[in-house]
N, C-alpha and C positions, 0 to 999 in steps of 0.2 A: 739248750737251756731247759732244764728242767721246773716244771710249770707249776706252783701252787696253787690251787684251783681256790683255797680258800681264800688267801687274798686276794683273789682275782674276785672272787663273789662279793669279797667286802667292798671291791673296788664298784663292783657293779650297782650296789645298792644305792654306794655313796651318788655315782655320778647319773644314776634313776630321779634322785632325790634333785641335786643341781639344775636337772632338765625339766624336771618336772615345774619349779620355782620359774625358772625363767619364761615358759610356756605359758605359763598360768598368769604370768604377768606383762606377758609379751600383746594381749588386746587389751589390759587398763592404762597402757602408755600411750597414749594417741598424742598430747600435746608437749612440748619441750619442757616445759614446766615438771610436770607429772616423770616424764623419762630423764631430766637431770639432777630435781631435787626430792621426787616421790611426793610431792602439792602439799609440803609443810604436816606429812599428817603422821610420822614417824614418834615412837614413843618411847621411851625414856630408855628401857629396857634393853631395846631393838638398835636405837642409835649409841649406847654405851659400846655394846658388845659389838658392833659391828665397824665405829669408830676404833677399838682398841686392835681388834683382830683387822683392819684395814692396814694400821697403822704396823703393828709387828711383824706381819709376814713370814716368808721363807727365813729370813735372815735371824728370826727368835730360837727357830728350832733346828737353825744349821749354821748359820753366820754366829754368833755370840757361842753359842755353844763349843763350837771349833776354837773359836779364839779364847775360852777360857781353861779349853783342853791342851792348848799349846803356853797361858799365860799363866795359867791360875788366879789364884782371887784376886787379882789385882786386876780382873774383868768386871769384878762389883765397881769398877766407879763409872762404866757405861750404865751399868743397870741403874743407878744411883741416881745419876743424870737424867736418864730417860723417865725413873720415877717421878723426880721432883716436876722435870718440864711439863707431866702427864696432868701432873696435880693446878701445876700453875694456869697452865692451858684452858685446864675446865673452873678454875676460880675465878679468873679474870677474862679469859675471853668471850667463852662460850654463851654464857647470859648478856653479854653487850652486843655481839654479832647477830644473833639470832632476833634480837631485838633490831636492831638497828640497820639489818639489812633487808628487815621488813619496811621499816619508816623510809629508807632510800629506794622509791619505786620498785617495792619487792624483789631486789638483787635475785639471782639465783646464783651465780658461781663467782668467785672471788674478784675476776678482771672487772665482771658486770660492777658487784660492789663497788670497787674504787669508781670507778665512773661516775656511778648517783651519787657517790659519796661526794666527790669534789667537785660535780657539774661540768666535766669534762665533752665539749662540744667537737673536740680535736678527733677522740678516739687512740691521743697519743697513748695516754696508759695503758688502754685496755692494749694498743696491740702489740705495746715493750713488757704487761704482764705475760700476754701468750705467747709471747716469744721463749722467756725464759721455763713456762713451766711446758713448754714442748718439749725444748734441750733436754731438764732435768727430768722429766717422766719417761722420756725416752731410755736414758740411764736408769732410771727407777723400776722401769717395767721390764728392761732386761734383766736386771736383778734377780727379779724373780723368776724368769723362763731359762737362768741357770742355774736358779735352785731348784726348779720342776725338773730340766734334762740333769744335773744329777741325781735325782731321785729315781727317775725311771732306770737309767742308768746302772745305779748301784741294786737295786731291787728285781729288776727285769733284766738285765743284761744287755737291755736295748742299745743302738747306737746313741750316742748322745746326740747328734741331729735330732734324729728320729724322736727321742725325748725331748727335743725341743717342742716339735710341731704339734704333740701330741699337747703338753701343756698348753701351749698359743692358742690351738683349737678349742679346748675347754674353755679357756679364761675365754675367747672370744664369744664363744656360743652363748653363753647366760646370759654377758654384756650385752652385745647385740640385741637379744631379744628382752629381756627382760626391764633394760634399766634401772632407776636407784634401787626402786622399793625392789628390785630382783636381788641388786648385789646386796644391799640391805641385811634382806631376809636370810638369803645364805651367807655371809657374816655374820648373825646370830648362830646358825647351826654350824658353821664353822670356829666360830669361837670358843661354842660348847666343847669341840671336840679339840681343840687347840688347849685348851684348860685341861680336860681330862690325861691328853698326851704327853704331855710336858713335866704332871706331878708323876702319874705311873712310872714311867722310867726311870727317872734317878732314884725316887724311895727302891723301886722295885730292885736297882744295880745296889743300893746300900745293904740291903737287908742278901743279896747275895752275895756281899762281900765279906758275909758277917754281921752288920747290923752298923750304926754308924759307927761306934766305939771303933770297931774291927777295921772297918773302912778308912777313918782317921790313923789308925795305926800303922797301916799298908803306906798311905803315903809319905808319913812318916821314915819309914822304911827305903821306899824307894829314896828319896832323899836323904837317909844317909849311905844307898848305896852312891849316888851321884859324887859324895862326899870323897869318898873311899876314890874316885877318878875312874868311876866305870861312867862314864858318860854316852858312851857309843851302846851300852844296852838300854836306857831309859832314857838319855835325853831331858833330864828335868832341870831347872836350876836350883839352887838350895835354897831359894826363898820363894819356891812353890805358893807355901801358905799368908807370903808375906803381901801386905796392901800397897807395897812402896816397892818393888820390884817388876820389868815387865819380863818378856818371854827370854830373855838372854842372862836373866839375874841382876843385870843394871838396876839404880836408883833410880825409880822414875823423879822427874825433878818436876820444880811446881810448874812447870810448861805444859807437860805428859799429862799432867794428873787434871788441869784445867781442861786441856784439851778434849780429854774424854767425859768430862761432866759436861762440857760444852752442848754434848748432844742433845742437853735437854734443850736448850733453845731453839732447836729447829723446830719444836715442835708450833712457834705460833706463825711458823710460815707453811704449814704444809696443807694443800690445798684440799687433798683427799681425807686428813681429818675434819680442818675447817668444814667443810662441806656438812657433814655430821650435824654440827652446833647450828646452821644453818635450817637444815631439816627436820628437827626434831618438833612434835607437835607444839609445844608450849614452852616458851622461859622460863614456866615456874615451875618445869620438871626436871633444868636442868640439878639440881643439888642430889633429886636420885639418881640422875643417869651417873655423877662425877662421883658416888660410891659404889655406886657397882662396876664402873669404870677402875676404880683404884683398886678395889679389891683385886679385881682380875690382874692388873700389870704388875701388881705388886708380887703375889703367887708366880707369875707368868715369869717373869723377871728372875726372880730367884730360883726357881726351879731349870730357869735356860743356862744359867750358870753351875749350878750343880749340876745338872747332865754332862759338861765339858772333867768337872772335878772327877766324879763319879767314873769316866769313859778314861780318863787317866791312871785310875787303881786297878780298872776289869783290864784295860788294853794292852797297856805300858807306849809305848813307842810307834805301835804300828800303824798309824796315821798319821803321813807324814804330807807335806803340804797343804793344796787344796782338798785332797782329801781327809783335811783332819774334820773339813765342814758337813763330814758325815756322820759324825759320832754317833748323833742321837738315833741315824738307823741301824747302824753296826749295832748300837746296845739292844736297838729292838727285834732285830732278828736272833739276837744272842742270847732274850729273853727269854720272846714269844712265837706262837706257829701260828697258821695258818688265818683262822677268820679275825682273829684277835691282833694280829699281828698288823693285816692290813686294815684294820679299823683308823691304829695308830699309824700307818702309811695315809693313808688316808686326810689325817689330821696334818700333816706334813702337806700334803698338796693343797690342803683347805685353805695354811696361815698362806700361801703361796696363791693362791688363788684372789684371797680375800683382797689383798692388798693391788695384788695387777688389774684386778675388773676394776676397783675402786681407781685407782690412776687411769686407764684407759677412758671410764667414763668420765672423768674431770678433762682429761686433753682433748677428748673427744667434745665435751660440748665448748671448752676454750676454742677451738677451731671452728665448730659452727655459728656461734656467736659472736665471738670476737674477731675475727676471721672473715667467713662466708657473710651474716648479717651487715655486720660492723662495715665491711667495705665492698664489700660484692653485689649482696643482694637483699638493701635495706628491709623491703616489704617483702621480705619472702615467708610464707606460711609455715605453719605450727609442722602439720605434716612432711612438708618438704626439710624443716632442722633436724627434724627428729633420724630424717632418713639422711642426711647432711652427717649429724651424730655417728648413725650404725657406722656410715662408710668411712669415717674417720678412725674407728674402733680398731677398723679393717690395715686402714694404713699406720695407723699407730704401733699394731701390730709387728706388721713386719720390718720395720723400722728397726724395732728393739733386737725382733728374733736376730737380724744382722747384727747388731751388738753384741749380741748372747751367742753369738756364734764358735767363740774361743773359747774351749773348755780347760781353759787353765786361769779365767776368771774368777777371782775372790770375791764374793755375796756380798761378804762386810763390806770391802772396799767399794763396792758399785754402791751400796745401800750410802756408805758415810758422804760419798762425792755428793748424790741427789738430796740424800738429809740437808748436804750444807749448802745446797744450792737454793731449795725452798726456804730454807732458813733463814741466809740472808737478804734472798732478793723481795719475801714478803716478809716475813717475820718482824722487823721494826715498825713496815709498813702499817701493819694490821695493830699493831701496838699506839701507835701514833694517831691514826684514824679513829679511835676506838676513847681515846682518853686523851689527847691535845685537839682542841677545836681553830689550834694556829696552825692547824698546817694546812698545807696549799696543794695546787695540785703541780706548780713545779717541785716543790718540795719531795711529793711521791713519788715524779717523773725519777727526780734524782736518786730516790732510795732503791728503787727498783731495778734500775740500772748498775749504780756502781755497788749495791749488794752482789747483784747475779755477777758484773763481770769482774769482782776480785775474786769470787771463788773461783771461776774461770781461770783466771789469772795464775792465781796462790798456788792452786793444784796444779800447773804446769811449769812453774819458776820458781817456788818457793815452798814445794814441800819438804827439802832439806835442812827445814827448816826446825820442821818435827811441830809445828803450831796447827793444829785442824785447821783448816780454811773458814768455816764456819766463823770463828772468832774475828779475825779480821775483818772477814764478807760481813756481818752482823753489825762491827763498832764501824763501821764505814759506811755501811745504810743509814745508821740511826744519824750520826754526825751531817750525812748530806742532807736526811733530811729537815734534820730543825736549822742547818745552816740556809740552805737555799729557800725555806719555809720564812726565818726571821727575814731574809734579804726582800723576798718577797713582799707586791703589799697582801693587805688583810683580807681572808676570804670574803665572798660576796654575803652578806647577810642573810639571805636564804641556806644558804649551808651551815653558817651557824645556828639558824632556829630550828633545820632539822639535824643539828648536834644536839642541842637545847630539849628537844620534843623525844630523843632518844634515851637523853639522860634522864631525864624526869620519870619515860614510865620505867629504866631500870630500878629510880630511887623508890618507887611505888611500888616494886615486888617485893 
């Protein structure tokens, strides 16, 4: 393999930069607090960019992309979705959680929340929440350690193992040492570069196409050679450009097209964004963080789609399967050389990074508290969770690497199973908690359960169904839980005066 030294430099600065962050932050985390939520002192800026770039990962700049190179525009109703749930997310949730998971004995991680929230003495929630967001992080974080080994893979020629390990060890090392304000801080600077990456290359492939006119006429083109029954050289269907067609030329019907907007709702169950809204210095920063938040996913979003269109007119054909979920570095090697090139490689292991330390350190502190505390080791010390934490990072870890072990795994696919598993199994929960003061804590017990195990379910018996799981796992949360909430009696009145005492200082910002 012949070695390009400049990417390799770019490579080296980035991951100086990563170590350095984590180092530096590795003796201000002494207490569990500080190393799971960064001690509330995160700011507006830091927890937008670091919340969105957690949140899109590998799967932005190789998962969506691939799939809009094989669908075409009819991948805008993913991106559509994921926008609107971005925007809902930060309107409604984020200022009532952050609020209100202070008023509930300073929650620090989601399972903790539910608990204060409903006065749960059992421990049952918290440990049917950390059950399910093991499961789903587990699948979530391999996601990305095969979007990491095909990066290294396609770039370095490495074995894909071996680009497994190399991924795992990064993501593990920052985590480990550094905690929130670690992954934090490099999801700000990962973001930065996540933004820069994602516009550069498709303007960069249009204006080599010709310019967009030029580029729009090519696909044009290629579709009517499609027309003509050359099929076997481009592979496109004739409704490429159409919003109502998927990857075979089919109508998508209103099932298809729900489905994929659906994705926006996972977003109020996902722990590692929650977490964010949780962190962030003040409630009354949220309305900047939720614009500089939208601005980014919005750009992000549409630019991850055009890279798949754009990879369609320079490529034709020649990424065919999982390989198509490399487009966006085909185009960048096809661009760009050497230091510039692995800048934008770089930002590729950044979205990939951001999003696996972020889930490793959420499973990891579900484990030590909800887990080790919760039933092991009630009175066990600040320093002792925290090193409870690392070593969870540890096993988190390799859990997934064996997941991510099959290099014939689809990013998207991994990504949609964990979206719809958060989704449902918290997503109504966190809804419900947040804005019905009648719900119980069997009520929760209920949502959290049979959210997580229809997605379970759906995805193993009923995806011939062509319905995302999500949907179902979601209308099945919410139903059990205002069903088994009404059957229920009424919470204890302490948990309605700190509903009461939540709402109020929301009404006062």
């Amino acid at each position: 393999m012949q070695q390009d030294w400049g990417i390799i430099f770019a490579f080296g600065l980035y991951f100086l930069a990563l170590f350095g962050i984590g180092i530096f932050h590795m003796k201000k985390e002494q207490d569990l607090a500080g190393y799971v939520l960064g001690g509330r002192k995160v700011g507006p800026w830091v927890s937008a960019m670091s919340a969105e770039a957690s949140d899109m990962s590998g799967w932005m700049l190789m998962g969506l992309p691939g799939y809009a190179y094989v669908a075409g525009v009819s991948a805008f109703w993913i991106a559509i979705g994921l926008a609107i749930g971005t925007w809902l997310n930060w309107l409604f949730v984020a200022k009532r959680l952050r609020v209100y998971t202070k008023i509930a004995n300073d929650s620090i991680t989601l399972p903790d929340f539910f608990e204060n929230r409903f006065r749960d003495k059992t421990k049952i929630l918290r440990v049917v929440s950390a059950i399910f967001i093991f499961i789903f992080f587990l699948i979530y974080t391999a996601s990305g350690f095969v979007a990491g080994g095909r990066l290294f893979n396609t770039v370095f020629g490495l074995p894909y193992f071996e680009s497994l390990l190399i991924t795992a060890g990064i993501v593990v090392f920052y985590t480990f040492t550094g905690g929130y304000v670690a992954v934090c801080r490099t999801d700000f600077f990962q973001g930065c570069l996540m933004f820069f990456a994602i516009i550069i290359v498709p303007v960069t492939g249009i204006f080599k196409a010709g310019g967009p006119v030029t580029a729009f006429e090519k696909l044009d083109d290629l579709i009517d050679i499609q027309q003509q029954k050359l099929e076997k050289l481009y592979n496109m269907n004739a409704n490429y450009f159409s919003f109502f067609t998927d990857a075979t030329g089919v109508t998508l019907s209103a099932t298809a097209i729900i489905s994929l907007l659906a994705w926006g709702l996972g977003y109020f169950g996902q722990p590692h964004i929650l977490v964010r809204f949780m962190g962030i210095s003040s409630a009354k920063e949220i309305p900047q963080a939720t614009r500089i938040a939208m601005v980014w996913v919005i750009f992000s979003l549409f630019f991850a789609v055009t890279v798949g269109l754009v990879g369609r007119v320079l490529l034709g054909d020649t990424l065919t399967g999982v390989n198509a979920e490399t487009v966006f570095m085909v185009l960048n090697n096809e661009f760009f050389v050497s230091f510039l090139a692995g800048i934008i490689i770089s930002a590729i292991l950044g979205a990939i990074m951001s999003t696996s330390s972020s889930q490793l350190l959420v499973t990891a502190s579900a484990i030590s508290t909800d887990f080790y505390q919760a039933l092991l080791r009630k009175n066990a010390g600040e320093k002792e969770l925290v090193f409870v934490s690392r070593l969870s990072v540890i096993l988190v870890a390799c859990c997934s690497l064996a997941l991510a072990s099959n290099p014939n795994n689809y990013i998207l696919e991994l990504v949609a199973y964990a979206w719809a598993g958060f989704g449902a199994s918290f997503g109504p929960l966190v809804l419900f908690s947040l804005f019905w003061r009648r719900t119980t804590i069997k009520g929760a017990i209920a949502g959290v359960f049979f959210g997580g195990s229809t997605v379970l379910i759906w995805k193993e018996f009923f995806a011939y169904t062509g319905i995302y799981e999500i949907v179902p796992g979601f209308i099945i949360s919410a139903l059990a839980i205002y069903v088994v909430s009404l059957l229920d009696k009424k919470p204890d009145a302490s948990i309605v005066k700190d509903f009461d005492v939540a709402e109020a200082h929301i009404q006062d910002m």
